[in-house]
N, C-alpha and C positions, 0 to 999 in steps of 0.2 A: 504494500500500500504506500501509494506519495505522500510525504507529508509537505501539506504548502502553507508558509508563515505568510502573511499579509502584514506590511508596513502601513503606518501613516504618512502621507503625502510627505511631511515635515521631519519623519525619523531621519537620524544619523546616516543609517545604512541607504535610502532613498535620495537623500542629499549627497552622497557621494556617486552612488549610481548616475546619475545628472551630471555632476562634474564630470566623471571620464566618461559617458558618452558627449558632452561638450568639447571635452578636450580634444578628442578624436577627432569628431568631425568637422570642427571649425578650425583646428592647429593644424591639425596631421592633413584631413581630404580636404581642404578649402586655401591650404595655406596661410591662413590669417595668423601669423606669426606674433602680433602683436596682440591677440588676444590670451595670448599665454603669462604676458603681463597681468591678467586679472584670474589669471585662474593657480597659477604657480608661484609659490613665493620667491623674493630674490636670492633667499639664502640655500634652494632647493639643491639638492645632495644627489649626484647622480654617483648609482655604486661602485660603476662598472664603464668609468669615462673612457671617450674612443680618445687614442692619440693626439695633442694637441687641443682639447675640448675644454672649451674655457670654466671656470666653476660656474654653479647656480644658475639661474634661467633661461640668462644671456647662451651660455653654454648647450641649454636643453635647444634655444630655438635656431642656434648655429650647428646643430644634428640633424633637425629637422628640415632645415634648409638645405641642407646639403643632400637629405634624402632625396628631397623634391624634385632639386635638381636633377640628379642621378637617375630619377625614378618620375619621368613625368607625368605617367598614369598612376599613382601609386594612390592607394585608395584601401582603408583597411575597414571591414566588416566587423564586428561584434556579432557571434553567433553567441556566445553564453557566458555569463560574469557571474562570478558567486560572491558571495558577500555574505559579513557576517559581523553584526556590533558595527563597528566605525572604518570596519576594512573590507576592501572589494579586492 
């Protein structure tokens, strides 16, 4: 048997689900790089920096760019995000 939890519009975990499908698809398929500015903070901590990648946001949207570039159909789906408490 499934078991299905139902959020409130305003929970934690619903509130982040929003975030990364906005981030997705307004940073990543839209390229709108400078809306990463409102969605990532400046001090954001990438684990696993690519060579020469600058720290914090600047950095995430200087990856990103360069994906674009590289990649000018590049286009990512969301087929299933789990989430749980504060974390997806």
């Amino acid at each position: 048997m499934e078991r299905k939890t139902q959020y409130s519009c305003s929970s934690p975990l619903v509130s982040q689900l929003r975030f990364f499908t906005s981030f997705v698809e307004e940073v990543i398929n839209q390229g709108q790089l400078e809306r990463a500015d409102g969605l990532v903070t400046a001090d954001f901590l990438e684990l696993d920096p690519l060579p020469g990648q600058q720290p914090g946001c600047e950095g995430l949207k200087q990856v990103i760019g360069a994906f674009r570039t590289a990649f000018l159909d590049i286009h990512w789906v969301i087929k299933e995000m789990i989430g749980e408490g504060e974390k997806v």
